[in-house]
C-alpha positions as CSV (number, residue, x, y, z in Angstrom):
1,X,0.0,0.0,0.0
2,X,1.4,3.4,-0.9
3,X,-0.7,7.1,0.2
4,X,0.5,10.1,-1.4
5,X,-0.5,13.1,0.7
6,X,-0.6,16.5,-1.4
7,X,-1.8,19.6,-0.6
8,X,-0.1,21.6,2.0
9,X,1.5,25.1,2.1
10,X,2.0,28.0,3.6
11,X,-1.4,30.2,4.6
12,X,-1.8,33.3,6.8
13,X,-3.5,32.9,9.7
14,X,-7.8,32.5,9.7
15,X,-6.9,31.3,5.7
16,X,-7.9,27.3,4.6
17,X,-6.3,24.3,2.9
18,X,-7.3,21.1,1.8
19,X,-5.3,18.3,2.0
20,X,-5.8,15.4,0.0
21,X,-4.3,11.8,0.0
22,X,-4.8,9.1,-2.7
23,X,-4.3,5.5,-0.9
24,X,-3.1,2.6,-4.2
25,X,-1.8,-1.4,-4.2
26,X,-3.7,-3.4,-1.5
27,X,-6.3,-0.7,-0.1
28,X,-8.8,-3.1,1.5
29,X,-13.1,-1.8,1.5
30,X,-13.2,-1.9,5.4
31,X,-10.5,0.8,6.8
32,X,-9.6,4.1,8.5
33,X,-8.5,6.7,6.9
34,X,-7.5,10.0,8.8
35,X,-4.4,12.5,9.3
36,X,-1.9,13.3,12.0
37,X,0.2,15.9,12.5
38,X,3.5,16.7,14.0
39,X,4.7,20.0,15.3
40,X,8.5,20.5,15.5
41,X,9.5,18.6,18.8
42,X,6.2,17.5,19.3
43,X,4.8,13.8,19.4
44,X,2.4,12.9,16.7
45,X,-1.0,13.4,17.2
46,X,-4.1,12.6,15.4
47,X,-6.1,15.3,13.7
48,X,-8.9,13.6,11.9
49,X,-9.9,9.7,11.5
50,X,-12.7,8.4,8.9
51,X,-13.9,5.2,8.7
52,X,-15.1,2.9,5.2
53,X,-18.6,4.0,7.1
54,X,-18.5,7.5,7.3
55,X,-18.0,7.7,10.7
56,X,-15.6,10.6,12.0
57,X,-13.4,11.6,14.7
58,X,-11.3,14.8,15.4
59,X,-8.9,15.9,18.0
60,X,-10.5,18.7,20.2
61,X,-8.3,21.1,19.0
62,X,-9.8,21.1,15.7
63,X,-13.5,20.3,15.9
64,X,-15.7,22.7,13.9
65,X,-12.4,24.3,11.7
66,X,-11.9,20.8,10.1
67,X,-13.6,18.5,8.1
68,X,-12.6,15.2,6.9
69,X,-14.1,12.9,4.3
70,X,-13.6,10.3,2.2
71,X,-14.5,8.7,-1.5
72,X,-14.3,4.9,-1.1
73,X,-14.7,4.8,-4.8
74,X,-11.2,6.5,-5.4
75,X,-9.7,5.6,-1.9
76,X,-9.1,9.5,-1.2
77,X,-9.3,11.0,2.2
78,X,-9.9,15.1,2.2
79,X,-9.1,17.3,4.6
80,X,-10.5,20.5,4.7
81,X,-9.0,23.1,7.4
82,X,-10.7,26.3,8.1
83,X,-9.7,29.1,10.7
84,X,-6.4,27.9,10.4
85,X,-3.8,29.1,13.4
86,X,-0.2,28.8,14.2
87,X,-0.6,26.2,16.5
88,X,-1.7,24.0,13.2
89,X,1.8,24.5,11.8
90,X,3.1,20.9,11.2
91,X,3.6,17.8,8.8
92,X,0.5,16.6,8.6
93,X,0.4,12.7,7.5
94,X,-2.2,10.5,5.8
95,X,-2.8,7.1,8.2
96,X,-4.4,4.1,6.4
97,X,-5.4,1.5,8.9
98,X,-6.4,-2.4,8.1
99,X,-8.0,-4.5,10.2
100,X,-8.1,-7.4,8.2
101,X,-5.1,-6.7,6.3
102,X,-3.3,-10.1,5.0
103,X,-1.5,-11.3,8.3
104,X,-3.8,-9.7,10.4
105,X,-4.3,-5.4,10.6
106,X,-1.7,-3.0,9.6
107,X,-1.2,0.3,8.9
108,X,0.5,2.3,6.6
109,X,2.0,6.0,6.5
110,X,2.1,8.3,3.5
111,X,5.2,10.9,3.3
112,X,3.7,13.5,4.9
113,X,3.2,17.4,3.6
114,X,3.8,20.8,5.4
115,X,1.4,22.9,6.8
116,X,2.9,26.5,7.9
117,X,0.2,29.1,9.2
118,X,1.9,32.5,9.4
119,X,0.4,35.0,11.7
């Protein structure tokens, strides 16, 4: 499985991006999809998580300025951030997550693109 995670840039603060990450090769129907993020000398955290459903989860820290969805069809995952702040500078990553992967679940990582908010 490969994601490819494009999207990011640089936007001044209260501005929007959308990220967007195509997921190829073994991309099973029943997943996860979502983003993390990573602020320099930070831990990863998760932003956003989607499942094959529909059903969503965000970090509290960017409920109601980010929206994540999905086209099962195409095996994209959107994100679309709004209000953005400083605090969202960071690489944000695409997260693919199998539960009945071959061998049991797995999850894979795409390369991960930069987000930089300038106040």
């Amino acid at each position: 499985v490969q994601l490819q995670a494009s999207g990011g840039g640089v936007v001044q603060a209260g501005g929007s991006l959308r990220l967007s990450c195509a997921a190829s090769g073994r991309v099973f129907s029943i997943n996860v999809m979502g983003w993390y993020r990573q602020a320099p000398g930070k831990q990863r955290e998760l932003v956003a998580r989607i499942t094959n459903t529909g059903s969503s989860d965000y970090a509290a820290s960017v409920k109601d300025r980010f929206t994540i969805s999905r086209d099962n069809a195409k095996n994209m995952v959107y994100l679309h951030m709004t209000g953005l702040k400083s605090d969202d500078t960071a690489v944000y990553y695409c997260n693919l997550y199998q539960p009945y992967d071959d061998d049991g679940a797995k999850e894979y990582w795409g390369q991960g693109t930069q987000v930089t908010v300038s106040s």
